[in-house]
N, C-alpha and C positions, 0 to 999 in steps of 0.2 A: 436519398431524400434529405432535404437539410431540414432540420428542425430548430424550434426559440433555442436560446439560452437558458431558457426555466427548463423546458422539457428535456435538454441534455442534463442538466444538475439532476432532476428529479429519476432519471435512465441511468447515469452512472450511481446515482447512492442506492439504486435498487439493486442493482447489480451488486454492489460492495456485500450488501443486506442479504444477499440471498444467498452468498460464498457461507457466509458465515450460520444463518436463519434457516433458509428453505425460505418457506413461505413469510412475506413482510405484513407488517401490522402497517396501517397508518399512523398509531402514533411512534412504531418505531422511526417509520419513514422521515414523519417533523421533527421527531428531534434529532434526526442525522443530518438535515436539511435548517435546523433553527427556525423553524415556521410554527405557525399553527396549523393546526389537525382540518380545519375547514379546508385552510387554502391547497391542502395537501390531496385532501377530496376533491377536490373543483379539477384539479391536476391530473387525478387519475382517472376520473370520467375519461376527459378527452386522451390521454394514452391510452386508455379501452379504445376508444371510440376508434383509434387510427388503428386499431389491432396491433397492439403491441405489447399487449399484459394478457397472463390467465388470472383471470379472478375465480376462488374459491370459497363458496360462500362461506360468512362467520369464522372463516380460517385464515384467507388472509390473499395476497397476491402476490403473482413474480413474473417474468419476463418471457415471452413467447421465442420461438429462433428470431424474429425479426426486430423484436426489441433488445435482445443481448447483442444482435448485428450493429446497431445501435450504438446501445451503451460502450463495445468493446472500440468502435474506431473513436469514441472521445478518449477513451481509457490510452489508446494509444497513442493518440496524438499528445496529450497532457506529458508521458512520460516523456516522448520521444522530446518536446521542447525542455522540461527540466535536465536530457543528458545534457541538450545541447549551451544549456546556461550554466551548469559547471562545465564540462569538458571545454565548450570555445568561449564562455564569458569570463567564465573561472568565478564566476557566484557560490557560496558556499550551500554545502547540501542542506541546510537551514534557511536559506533566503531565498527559494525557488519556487516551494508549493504556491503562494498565490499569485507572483507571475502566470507560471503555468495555467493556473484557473480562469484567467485572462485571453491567453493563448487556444487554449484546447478549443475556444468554436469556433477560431476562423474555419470555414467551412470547405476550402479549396482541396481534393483529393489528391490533386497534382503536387502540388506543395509540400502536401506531408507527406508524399510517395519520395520526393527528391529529400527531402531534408533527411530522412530515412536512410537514401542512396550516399549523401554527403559525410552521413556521421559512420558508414560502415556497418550498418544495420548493426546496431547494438542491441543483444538480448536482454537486456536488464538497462533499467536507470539508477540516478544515482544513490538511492533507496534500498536497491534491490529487488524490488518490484520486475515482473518478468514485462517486457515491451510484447504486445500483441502485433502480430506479421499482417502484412497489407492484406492479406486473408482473412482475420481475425483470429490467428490460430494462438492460445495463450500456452506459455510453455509452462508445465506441471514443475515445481522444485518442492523436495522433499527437505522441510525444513522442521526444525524444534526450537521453543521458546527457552530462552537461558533458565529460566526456571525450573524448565524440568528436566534439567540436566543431571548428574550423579557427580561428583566430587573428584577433583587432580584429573579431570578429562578436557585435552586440549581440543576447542573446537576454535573455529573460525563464522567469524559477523558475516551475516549473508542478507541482513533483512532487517527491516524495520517498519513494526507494525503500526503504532501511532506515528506519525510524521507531523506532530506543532512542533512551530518553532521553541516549547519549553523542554518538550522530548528531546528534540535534536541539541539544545546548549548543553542537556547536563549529559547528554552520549560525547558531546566537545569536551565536553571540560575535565571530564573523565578518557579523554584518548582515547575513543571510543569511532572505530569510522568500519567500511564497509572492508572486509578482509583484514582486519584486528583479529587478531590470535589471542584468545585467554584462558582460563581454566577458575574452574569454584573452588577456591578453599575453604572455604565454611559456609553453612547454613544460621541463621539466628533461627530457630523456631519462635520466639514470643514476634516477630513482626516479619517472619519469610524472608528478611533481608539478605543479601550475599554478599560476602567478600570474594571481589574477584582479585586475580593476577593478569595485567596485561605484561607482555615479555616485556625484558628491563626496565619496569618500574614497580613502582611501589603497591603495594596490594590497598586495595577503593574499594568500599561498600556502599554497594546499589540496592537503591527499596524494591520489593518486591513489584510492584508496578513499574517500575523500570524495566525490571529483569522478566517480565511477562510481556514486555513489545518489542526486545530484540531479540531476532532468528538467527538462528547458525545453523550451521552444518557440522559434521563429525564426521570424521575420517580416521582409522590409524594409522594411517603417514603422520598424522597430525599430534600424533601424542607422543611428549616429551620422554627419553627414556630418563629413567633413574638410578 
């Protein structure tokens, strides 16, 4: 079924909402969406209305099987045009999210089946976000926030939780990209801050908010001997 551009917006941030929530508030909902709390309401009426939500009373709502069916092929198409704006445009992983937001409701299934076909069925974007299968099947990765990592453990960038363009310059600026290799050398306690080591350069300390939106993975292949 093809649905507005509102109602896709208002489908994937629910879905985003519930990974993280369970059950969504409305005014969680507006302010992931930048709206107000009415027009947020008026919105969820009619996604009831088409059965697409459980609502809960005084608790809150989230998405039925055919509203995450929904939400997951915007999800997919979004990513699958951002691989294809770095991999064949060569747009930086900073410059794509709102194209992409553009992109994800052209509505043709055929389309994003072949673009899919063309790019080699890539599991991930350029993020590291997992790409959902013309199925909608989302692939599980077992990830940790650099934060809460333990000290001289080399892991590897797998993921990036906030994706604004302010997040992604200072992850640039700092040489910072998807399969970066680093390790913690200190903690500040008075502000969470970390000094990391990325390989061959010089040791960069990131705020604690930084270091709480990029995912890695760990491995012990991965750590350096001494």
């Amino acid at each position: 079924m093809k649905y507005s551009v509102s109602k896709e917006n208002h489908l994937k941030a629910i879905f985003h909402l519930q990974q993280e929530q369970g059950l969504v508030t409305t005014n969680a909902l507006a302010a992931a969406l930048r709206t107000r709390p009415a027009s947020v309401t008026d919105m969820l009426k009619k996604l009831k209305e088409q059965k697409l939500l459980i609502y809960e009373r005084y608790k809150g709502f989230k998405l039925n099987t055919e509203g995450r069916k929904a939400a997951v092929q915007v999800i997919r198409k979004h990513r699958l045009w951002e691989y294809f704006l770095v991999k064949k445009l060569q747009f930086g992983w900073d410059e794509v999210h709102d194209i992409a937001e553009e992109l994800e409701h052209i509505s043709s299934r055929a389309l994003i089946d072949r673009l899919d076909a063309f790019l080699g069925h890539p599991e991930t974007d350029p993020h590291g976000d997992p790409i959902p299968d013309s199925q909608g099947r989302l692939q599980v990765r077992r990830q940790t926030c650099l934060a809460d990592l333990p000290l001289n453990k080399t892991v590897q960038v797998s993921g990036v939780a906030s994706q604004t363009p302010e997040m992604m310059e200072v992850l640039q600026h700092n040489h910072i990209r998807l399969g970066t290799r680093l390790e913690i050398k200190k903690k500040f306690p008075f502000d969470d801050s970390l000094e990391i080591k990325v390989r061959n350069r010089p040791p960069v300390t990131l705020s604690a908010r930084v270091a709480k939106n990029v995912l890695v993975t760990y491995d012990e292949s991965l750590t350096e001997r001494r």
